[in-house]
Structures are given as structure tokens and as C-alpha cells.
N, C-alpha and C positions, 0 to 999 in steps of 0.2 A: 511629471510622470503621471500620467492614467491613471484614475483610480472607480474599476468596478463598484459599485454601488446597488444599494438597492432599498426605495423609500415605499413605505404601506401608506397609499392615500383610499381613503374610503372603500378601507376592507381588501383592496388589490394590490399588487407587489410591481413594484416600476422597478427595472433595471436600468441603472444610468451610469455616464462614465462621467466622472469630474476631475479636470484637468489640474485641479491644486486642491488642497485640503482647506483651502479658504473655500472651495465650491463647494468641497461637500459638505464645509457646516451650511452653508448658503441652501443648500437642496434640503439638508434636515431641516433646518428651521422652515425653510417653504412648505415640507409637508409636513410640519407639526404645527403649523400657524392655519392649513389646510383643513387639517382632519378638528381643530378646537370648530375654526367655522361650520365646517360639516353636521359636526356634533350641535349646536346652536341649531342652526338651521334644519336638521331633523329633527328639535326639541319644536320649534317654532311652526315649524311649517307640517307636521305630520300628515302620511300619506304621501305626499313626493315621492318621484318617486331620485333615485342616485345620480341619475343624467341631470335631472331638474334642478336639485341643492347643487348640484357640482356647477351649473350655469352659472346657477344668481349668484353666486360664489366669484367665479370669475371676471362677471358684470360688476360685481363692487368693489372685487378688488381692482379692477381695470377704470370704475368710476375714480377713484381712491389714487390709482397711480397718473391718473391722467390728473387728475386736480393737484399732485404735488408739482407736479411738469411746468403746469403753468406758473404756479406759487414761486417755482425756482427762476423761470421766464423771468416773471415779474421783480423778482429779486437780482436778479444779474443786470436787468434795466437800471434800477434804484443803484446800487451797486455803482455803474458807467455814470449815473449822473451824478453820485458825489465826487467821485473820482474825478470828472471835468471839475465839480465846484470850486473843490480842494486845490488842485491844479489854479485856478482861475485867481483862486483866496491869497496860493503863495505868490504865483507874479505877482500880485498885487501889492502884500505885502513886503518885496523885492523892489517895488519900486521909487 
């Protein structure tokens, strides 16, 4: 079932709909993990102006989700090759 919503990211009120109550903690913690960076990044960068912090915001978190992507890539690799090893290790030890 739907559920109306509505998260404050940097001072502005988003209205969202989330399809399970697993989404909507998923939306709150996004915009509280949001507004901690905002806050940082308006302590660090003063003068920005809200368009600017909300960018490089998005840019590291997008650097940040693209570097776990790969990490996981690489791991589901690692992952298939032991999985042959082990495979390889029992016939062997079968024989």
C-alpha cells in the first residue's frame, strides 16, 4: 500500500510516495544522511550557494556508489572463482 510522505532536504519539503514502510525508512535515512552532508559542506565550503552543496553532494555520493558497484563486481568475480576452485578441489578429492 502507498504511503504519502514527506522528507525536508535542505530547508524544502519533498512530497513522496513509498510503496512499503521499508521505503519510507529508506527515503528518511536518505534525507537525513542528506541534510548531515549539507550541513558539513555548508560548514566547509561557506558562501555556496544550495544548488552548489546539493551537487557535490550528489557527485560523492554517486563517486561513493559507483566505487561499491565495482567492489561488489569484483567480489561476485572472486566469489565464481572459488566456487570453480572448490568444485575442482571436490572432484578431485572424489577421485
Amino acid at each position: 500500500m502507498d504511503q504519502k510522505i514527506s522528507v525536508k532536504i535542505a530547508g524544502r519539503i519533498f512530497n513522496l510516495t513509498a510503496s512499503t514502510p521499508e521505503a519510507e525508512q529508506l527515503y528518511r535515512e536518505a534525507a537525513e544522511t542528506i541534510n548531515k552532508r549539507f550541513a558539513a559542506y555548508t560548514r566547509s565550503h561557506p558562501g555556496k550557494n544550495v544548488s552548489d552543496l546539493l551537487s557535490m553532494i550528489a557527485l560523492n555520493e554517486t563517486v561513493l556508489r559507483l566505487g561499491l558497484q565495482k567492489d561488489l563486481e569484483s567480489n561476485k568475480k572472486d566469489e565464481q572463482a572459488l566456487a570453480r576452485e572448490l568444485e575442482r578441489y571436490l572432484q578431485d578429492t572424489q577421485a
